[in-house]
N, C-alpha and C positions, 0 to 999 in steps of 0.2 A: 350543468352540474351533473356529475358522477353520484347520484345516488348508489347509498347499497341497501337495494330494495330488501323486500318480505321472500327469506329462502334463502339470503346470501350470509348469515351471518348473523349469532343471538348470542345473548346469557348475558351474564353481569358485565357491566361495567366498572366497574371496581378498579380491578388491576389492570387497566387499557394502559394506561398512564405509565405507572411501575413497570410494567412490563415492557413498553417499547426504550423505555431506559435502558434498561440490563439488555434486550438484544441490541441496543446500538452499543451498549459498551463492549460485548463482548465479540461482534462479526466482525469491527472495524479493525484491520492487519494494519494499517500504515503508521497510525497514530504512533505508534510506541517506537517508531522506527526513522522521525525525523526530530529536527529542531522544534518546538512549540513555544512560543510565546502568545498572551492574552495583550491584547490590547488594553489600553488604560481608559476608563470614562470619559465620555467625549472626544476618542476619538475612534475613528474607524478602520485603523489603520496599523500594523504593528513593523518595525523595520529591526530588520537583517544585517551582520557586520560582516564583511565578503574582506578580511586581514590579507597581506600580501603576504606570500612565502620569503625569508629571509633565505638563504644560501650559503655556503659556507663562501665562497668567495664574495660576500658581504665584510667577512672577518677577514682581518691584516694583520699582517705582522710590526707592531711598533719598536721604536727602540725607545731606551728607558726614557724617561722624561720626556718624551714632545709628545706632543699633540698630535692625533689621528680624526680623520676628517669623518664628522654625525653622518649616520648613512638615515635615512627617514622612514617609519612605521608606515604605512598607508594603507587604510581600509577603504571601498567601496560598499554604498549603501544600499540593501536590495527591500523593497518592499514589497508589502505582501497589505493589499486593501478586503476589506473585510465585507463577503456580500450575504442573503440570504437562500437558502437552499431549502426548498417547501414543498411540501407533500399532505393533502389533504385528503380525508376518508367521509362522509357523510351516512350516518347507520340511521335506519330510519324507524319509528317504533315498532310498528309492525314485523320487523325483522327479531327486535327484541321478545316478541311475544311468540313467534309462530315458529324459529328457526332452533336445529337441533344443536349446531355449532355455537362454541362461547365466543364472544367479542374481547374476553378477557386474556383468552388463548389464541386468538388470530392476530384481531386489529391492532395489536400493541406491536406483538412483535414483526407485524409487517411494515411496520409505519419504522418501525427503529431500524431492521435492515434494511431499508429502503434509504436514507437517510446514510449509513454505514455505510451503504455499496458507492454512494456519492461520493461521499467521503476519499473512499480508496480507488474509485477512476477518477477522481481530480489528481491525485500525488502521484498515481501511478503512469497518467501520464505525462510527467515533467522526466520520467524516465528514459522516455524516446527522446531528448534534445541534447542530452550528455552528447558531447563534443567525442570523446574517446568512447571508443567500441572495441567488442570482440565477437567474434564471428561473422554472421554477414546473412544475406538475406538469401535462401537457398542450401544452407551449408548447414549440416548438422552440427548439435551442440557434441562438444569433446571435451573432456577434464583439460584440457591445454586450455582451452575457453574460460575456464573457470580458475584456472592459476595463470591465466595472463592476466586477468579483472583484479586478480589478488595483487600481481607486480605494478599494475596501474596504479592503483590507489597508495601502496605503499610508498613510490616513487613521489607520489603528489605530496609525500606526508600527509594524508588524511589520517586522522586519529580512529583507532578502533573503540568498539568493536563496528563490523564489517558485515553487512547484509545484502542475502542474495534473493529476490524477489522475483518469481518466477510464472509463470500462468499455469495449471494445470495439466496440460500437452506437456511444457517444458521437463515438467516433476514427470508425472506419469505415462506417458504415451509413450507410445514406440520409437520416438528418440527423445528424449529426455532425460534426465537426472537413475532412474531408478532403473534405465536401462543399460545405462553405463557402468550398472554394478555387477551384471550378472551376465551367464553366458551362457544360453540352452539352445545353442544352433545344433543342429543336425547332418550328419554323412551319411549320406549316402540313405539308405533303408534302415543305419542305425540311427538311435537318438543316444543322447549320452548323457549323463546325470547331469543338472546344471553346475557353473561354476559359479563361485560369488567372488567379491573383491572381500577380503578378509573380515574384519570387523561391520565397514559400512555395508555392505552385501548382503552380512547376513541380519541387521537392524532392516534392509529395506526390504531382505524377505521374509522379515516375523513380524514386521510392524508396518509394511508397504507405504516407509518414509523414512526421509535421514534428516534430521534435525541440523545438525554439524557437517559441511564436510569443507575441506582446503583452508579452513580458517573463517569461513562463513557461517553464520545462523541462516538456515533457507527457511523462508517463507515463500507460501504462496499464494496470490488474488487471481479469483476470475472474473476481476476486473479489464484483467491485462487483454487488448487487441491480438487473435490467436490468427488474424490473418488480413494482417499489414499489407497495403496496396491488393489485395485480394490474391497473395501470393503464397499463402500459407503459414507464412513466418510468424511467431512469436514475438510480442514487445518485450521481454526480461530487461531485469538490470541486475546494477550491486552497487553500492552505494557505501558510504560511513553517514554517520548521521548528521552531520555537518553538512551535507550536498541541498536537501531541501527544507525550507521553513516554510509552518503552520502558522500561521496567526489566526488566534482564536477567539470572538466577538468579547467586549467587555463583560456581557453578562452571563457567557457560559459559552462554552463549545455547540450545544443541544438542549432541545426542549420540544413537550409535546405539553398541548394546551386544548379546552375541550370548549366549546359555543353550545349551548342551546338555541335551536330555533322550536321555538312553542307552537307560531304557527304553519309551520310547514310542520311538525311532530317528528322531529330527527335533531340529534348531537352530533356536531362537528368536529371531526380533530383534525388539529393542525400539530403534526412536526415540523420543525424548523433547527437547520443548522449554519452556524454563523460561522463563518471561515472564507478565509485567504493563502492561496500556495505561489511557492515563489521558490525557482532553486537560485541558491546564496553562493555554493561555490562548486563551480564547473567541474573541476580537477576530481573533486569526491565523489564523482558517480563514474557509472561506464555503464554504456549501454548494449546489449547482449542480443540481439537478434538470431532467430536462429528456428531454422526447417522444423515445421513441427506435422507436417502434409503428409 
């Protein structure tokens, strides 16, 4: 047992609870960005409708009155089984009496993003298995890269809206997102005022991020694997939100719940998140690899 001795952690108890709530609602980037259904009581399990695409060459041309031959709807079922994801803290009395730091201001919100970070390396990586890519492993990211992701998906008819999920390097480092806005290389002995890409340029140099750009909402988790096969590459993706399903436990997404043990002299918390990931339709993601070394 991972005790948290005397000096690691004190103050009220109170808000342990409340508090690791609101950080897992609020760290957690994927949730809002896939399919979610809850499971129904009794069972463990929540299933996915993977519909086939129709085509226009489904449709014909008839002539008046005869009959035209039923073409058939068909869906594929994808499940998503429902497990336990668990992180436990142990604060022991002693710590409550002798230590300067609150338990109410730590252990909460560490047990919720803890819990949150889970969350979004499960989803995150169902991003690496999308069939369709852009870029490539080695090759830096390009705006080409991010309007071919946009041509993919549209082609798929995936339904907007359209999100681009990115790891940190990808947004911000030296090749990434917020590099390709701007331009302060140098000639020679001179340097030369930077340049921006118009609008987005100058949002990612007042506010060193672009919320919008190609038709995407960019998020970012540094969940994401920043060096795939230890080669430097970035796992990104983009997706519509039809590409992966959440299933979420009958009786809540999340919970943090508290034990006394009297004779050891310490309270236990247990977070706990109940979920199942599962991607439903291939065609709706593409997956973005790309130099970030």
């Amino acid at each position: 047992m991972a005790l948290t001795n005397t000096s690691t952690a004190a103050g009220g108890l109170g808000k342990t609870i409340g508090d690791a709530v609101i950080a897992f609602n609020h760290v957690n980037v994927m949730y809002p960005l896939v399919t979610v259904k809850q499971a129904a009581r009794g069972s463990n399990s929540v299933q996915f409708s993977d519909w086939t695409k129709l085509t226009s060459s489904n449709v014909t041309a008839a002539t008046q009155a005869t009959a035209t031959t039923a073409v058939a709807i068909t869906s594929a079922a994808r499940t998503a089984t429902i497990s336990e994801h668990v992180i436990e803290a142990d604060v022991s009395d002693l710590v409550l009496m002798g230590s300067g730091d609150n338990v109410d201001s730590n252990a909460g919100p560490a047990l919720g993003n803890a819990v949150a970070a889970k969350l979004d390396a499960d989803l995150t990586a169902l991003g690496t298995a999308f069939s369709q890519t852009e870029c490539g492993a080695g090759t830096s990211l390009a705006l080409s890269h991010i309007f071919g992701s946009m041509r993919q998906l549209r082609a798929a008819g995936a339904p907007m809206p359209y999100s681009l999920i990115l790891s940190p390097k990808q947004i911000w480092g030296s090749k990434g997102i917020i590099s390709l806005l701007h331009d302060d290389a140098v000639t020679g002995s001179n340097s030369k005022p930077m340049s921006l890409m118009g609008s987005k340029g100058e949002e990612a140099f007042q506010t060193g991020y672009v919320g919008t750009m190609a038709g995407f909402n960019i998020y970012w988790s540094d969940q994401i694997n920043e060096d795939v096969g230890s080669g430097g590459d970035a796992a990104g993706f983009a997706m519509s939100k039809g590409a992966i399903g959440l299933g979420v436990g009958a009786e809540g997404l999340f919970r943090i719940r508290s034990e006394r043990n009297e004779a050891a002299r310490y309270t236990a918390y247990v977070a706990v998140g109940f979920w199942g990931e599962i991607e439903i339709k291939d065609t709706y993601g593409v997956y973005i690899l790309s130099d970030v070394s």
